[in-house]
C-alpha positions, 0 to 999 in steps of 0.5 A: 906404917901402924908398925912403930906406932906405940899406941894401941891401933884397931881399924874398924869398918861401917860395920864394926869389923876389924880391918887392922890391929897393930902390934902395940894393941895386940901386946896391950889388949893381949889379942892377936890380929890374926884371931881378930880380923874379919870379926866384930869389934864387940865380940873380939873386945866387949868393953871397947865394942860397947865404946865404939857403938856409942861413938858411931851412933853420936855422929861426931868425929871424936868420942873418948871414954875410960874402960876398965876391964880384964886382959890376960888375967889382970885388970887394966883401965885405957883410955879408948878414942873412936875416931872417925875417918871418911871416905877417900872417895868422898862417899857417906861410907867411914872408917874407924880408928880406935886408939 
């Protein structure tokens, strides 16, 4: 499904783990999902790590900020939105989305 979405998609667990990366985030943030899966978010990407802890510890469902950083040798600025998904079983336990 995140296959032909053009955003930059990265799941993240309760924990901040990776649980998926679309293609368009592994082109843009030049990662690769592979390398990226089962780790911390803030290891994989700092920047962006540093974003979603922000978003996790506010308790509210969406929070967004501007980061400016280095990627394969050039300097880019995105747009980061942490969204938080809730259980489908009801639970207390989220879910991430970073776009």
């Amino acid at each position: 499904v995140l296959a032909g979405v053009t955003a930059g998609v990265i799941g993240v667990d309760p924990y901040g783990i990776v649980t998926i990366v679309n293609r368009s985030a592994e082109t843009m943030l030049a990662i690769s999902a592979t390398a990226a899966l089962g780790q911390n978010l803030s290891a994989v990407l700092p920047h962006v790590g540093r974003v979603f802890e922000i978003g996790r510890k506010s308790g509210k469902p969406v929070h967004r900020e501007q980061v400016t950083f280095y990627r394969a040798g050039t300097e880019r600025t995105f747009n980061v939105q942490i969204t938080v998904e809730a259980g489908d079983d009801g639970s207390e336990e989220k879910s991430y989305v970073v776009t």
